[in-house]
C-alpha positions as CSV (number, residue, x, y, z in Angstrom):
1,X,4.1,72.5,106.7
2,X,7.8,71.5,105.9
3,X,8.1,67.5,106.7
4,X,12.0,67.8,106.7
5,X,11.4,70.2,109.7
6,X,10.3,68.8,113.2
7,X,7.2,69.9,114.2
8,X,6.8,72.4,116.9
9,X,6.1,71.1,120.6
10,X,4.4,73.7,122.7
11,X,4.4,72.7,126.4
12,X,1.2,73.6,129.1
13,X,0.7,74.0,132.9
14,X,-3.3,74.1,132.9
15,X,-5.4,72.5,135.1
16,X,-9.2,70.1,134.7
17,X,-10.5,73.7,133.6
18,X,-9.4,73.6,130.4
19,X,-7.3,77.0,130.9
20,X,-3.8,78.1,131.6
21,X,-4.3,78.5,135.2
22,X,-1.1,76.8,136.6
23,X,1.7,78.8,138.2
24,X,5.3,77.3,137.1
25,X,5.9,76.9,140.5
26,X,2.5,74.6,141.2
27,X,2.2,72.8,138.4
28,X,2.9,69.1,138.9
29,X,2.6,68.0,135.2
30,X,2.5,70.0,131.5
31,X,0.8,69.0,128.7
32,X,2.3,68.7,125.0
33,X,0.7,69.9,122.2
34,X,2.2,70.3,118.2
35,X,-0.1,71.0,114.7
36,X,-2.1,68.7,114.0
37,X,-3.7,68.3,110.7
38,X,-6.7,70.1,112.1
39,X,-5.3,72.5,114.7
40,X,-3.7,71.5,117.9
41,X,-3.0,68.3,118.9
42,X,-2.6,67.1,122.7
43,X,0.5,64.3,122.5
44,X,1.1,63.3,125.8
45,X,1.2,64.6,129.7
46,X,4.4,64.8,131.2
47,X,4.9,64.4,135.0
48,X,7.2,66.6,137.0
49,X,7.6,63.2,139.7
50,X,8.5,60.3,136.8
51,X,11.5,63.0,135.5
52,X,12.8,63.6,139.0
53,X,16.4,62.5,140.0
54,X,17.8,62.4,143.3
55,X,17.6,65.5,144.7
56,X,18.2,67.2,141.4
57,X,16.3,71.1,141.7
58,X,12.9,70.5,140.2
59,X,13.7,73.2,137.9
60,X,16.3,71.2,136.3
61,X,14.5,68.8,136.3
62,X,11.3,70.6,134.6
63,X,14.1,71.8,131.8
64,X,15.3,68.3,131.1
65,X,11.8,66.7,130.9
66,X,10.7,70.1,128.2
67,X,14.0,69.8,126.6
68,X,12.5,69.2,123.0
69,X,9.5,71.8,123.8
70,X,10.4,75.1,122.4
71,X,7.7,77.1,124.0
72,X,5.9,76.9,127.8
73,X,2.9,79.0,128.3
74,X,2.3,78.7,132.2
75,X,-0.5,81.6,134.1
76,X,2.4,83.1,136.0
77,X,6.4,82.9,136.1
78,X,9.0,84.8,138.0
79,X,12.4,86.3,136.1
80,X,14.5,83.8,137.6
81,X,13.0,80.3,136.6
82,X,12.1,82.3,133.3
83,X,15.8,82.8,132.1
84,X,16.6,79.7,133.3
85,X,14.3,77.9,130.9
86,X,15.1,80.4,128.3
87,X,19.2,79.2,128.8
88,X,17.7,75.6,127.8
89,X,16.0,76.7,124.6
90,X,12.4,76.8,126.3
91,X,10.9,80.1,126.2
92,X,8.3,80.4,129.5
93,X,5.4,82.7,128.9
94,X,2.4,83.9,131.1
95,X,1.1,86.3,128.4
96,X,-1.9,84.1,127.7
97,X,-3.0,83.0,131.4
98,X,-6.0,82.2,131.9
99,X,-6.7,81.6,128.2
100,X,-8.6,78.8,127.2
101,X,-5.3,75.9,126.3
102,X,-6.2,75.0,123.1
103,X,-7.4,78.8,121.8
104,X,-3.6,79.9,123.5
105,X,-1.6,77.1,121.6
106,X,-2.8,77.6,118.4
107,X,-2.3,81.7,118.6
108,X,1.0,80.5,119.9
109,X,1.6,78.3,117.1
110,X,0.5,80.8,114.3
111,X,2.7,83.3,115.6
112,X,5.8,80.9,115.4
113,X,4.8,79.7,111.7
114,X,4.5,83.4,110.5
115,X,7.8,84.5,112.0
116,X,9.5,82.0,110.6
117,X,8.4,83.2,107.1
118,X,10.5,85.5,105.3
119,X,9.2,89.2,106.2
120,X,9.6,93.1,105.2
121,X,12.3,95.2,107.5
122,X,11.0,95.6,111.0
123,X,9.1,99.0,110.9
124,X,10.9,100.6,113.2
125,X,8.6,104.1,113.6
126,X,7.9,103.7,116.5
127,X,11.0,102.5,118.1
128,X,13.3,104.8,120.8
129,X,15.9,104.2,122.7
130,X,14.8,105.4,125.8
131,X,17.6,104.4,128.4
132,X,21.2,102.8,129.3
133,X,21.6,100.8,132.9
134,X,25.0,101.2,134.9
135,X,25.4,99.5,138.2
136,X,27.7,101.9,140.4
137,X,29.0,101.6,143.9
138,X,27.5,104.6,145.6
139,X,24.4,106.1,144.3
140,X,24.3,109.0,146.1
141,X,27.8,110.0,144.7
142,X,26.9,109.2,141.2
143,X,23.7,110.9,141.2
144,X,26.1,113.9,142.5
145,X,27.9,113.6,139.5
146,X,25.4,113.2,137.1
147,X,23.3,116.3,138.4
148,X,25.6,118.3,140.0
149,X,28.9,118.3,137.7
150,X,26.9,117.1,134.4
151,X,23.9,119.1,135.0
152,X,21.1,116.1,134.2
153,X,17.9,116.0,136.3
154,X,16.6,113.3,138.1
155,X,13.6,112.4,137.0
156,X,12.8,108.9,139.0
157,X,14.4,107.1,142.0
158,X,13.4,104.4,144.3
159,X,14.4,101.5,146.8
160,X,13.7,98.2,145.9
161,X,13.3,96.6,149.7
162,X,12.5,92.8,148.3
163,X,15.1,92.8,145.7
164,X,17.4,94.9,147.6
165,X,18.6,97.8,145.7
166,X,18.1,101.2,144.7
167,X,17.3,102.8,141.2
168,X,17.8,106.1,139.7
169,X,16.8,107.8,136.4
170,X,18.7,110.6,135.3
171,X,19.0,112.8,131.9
172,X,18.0,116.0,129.7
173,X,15.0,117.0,128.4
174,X,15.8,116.1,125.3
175,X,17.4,112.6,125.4
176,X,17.3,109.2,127.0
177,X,17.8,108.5,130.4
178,X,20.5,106.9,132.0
179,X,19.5,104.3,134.8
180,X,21.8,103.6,137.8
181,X,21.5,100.6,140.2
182,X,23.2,100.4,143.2
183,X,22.9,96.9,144.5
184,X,23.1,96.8,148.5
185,X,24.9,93.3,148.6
186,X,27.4,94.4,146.6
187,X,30.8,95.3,148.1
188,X,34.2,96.9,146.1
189,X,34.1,98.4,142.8
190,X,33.2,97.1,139.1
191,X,35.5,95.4,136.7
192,X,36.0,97.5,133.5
193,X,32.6,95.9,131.7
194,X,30.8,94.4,134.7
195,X,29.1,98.0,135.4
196,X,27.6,98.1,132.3
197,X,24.1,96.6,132.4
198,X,22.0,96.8,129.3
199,X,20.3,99.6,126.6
200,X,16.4,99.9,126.5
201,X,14.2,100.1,123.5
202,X,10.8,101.3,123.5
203,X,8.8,99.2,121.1
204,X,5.8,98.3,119.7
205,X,4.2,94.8,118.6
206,X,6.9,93.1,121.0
207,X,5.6,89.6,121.1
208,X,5.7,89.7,116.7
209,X,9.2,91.1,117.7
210,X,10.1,88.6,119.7
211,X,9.0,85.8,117.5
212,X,11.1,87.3,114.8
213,X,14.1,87.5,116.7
214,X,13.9,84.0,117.6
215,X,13.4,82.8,114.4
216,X,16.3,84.2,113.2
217,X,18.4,83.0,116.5
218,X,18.8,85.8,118.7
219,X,19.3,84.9,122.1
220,X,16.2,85.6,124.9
221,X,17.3,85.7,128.3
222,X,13.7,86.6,128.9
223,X,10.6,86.1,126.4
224,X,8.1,88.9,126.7
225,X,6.4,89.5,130.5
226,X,4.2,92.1,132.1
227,X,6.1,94.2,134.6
228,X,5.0,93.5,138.2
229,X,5.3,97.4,139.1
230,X,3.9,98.4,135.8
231,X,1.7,97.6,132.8
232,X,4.4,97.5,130.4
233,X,5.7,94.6,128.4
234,X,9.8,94.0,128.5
235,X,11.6,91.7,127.3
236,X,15.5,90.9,127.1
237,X,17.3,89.8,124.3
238,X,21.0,89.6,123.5
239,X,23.3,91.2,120.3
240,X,25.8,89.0,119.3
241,X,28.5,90.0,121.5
242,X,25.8,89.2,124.4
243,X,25.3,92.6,125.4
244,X,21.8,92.8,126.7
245,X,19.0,94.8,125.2
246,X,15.6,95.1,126.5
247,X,12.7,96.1,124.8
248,X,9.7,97.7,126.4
249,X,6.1,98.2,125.3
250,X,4.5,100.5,126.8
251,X,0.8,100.5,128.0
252,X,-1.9,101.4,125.6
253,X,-2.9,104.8,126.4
């Protein structure tokens, strides 16, 4: 352990059980943890009500109170309040709910400590880039393009009713895909930039991925999460002209 360095504060919604059962959204108070000399140590207990201000959004006010935790591990987050703690340094996690606390901290913990330590190249074998995301204006007349004048296939599309919009994969048989989203809210056409949406990445061992790309400060919109209409893991991350990237692990087959 490096004493110039402060030590690691991991934060916890978990209830009397002794697990990570708390949904970010439920949980009224987090527990702190850091190393201890013999594993993980509980510090303190923070409350979400002795933080509050006014009527400052409890989210805020959850990222103010966590400000000098660097990790949350909560049993279930949504993308919103997830890259909203990630923007203040706090990277939100539900990968280990219903883990016991203290068996999930010091996994947790490990895996910062050994991604901070100077490593071999990423092995990169089983990496692909597997798509490119363009918001466009009219999906039907894009996928007309695409198809029609530029001879892809399509080879997924759907309507997303809760988040409102629509999403279309398109490509060759022998490349990535391209994904369009057409965004029903959304009136007019694109800037030059703003249709441009992010590159995917198939990966594997994301989470030791992840905690390398932290260490070396790489921005994480969103930390690794299970898919809600999938079983694989994606997370975002940035380059460093803040174009997005996101990484996907696919399911064990």
């Amino acid at each position: 352990m490096n004493d110039t360095q402060p030590l690691l504060k991991i934060a916890v919604a978990g209830g009397p059980s002794g697990l990570i059962d708390m949904h970010f959204g439920q949980a009224d108070s987090f527990q702190i943890f850091q190393q201890g000399a013999d594993g993980p140590e509980a510090i303190e207990s923070r409350d979400v009500a002795a933080f509050a201000q006014g009527d400052e959004d409890r989210r805020d006010t959850i990222c103010r109170m966590l400000a000098d935790c660097k990790v949350l591990l909560v049993a279930k987050i949504g993308p919103n309040p997830q890259e909203k703690l990630a923007r203040a340094g706090i990277e939100a996690s539900d990968r280990h709910a219903g883990q016991p606390i203290v068996e999930a901290v010091a996994e947790t913990l490990a895996a910062k400590a050994q991604a901070a330590r100077p490593q071999s190249p990423i092995d990169a074998s089983e990496f692909r880039l597997i798509h490119t995301m363009l918001r466009v204006t009219d999906i039907e007349r894009s996928l007309d393009f695409y198809t029609r004048l530029l001879g892809m296939k399509i080879w997924e599309k759907r309507d997303h009713q809760r988040n409102q919009f629509t999403q279309a994969y398109v490509g060759y048989d022998n490349g990535p895909a391209l994904e369009l989203v057409f965004n029903w809210s959304h009136e007019g056409s694109y800037a030059p930039g703003e249709s441009f949406g992010h590159i995917a990445i198939e990966v594997s061992g994301i989470t030791a991925l992840c905690d390398r790309l932290a260490a070396e400060g790489v921005s994480m919109p969103r930390p690794p999460r299970s898919q809600r209409h999938g079983e694989s893991i994606v997370a975002f991350v940035e380059d460093p002209d803040g174009h997005r990237i996101e990484l996907v692990q696919p399911p064990v087959a």
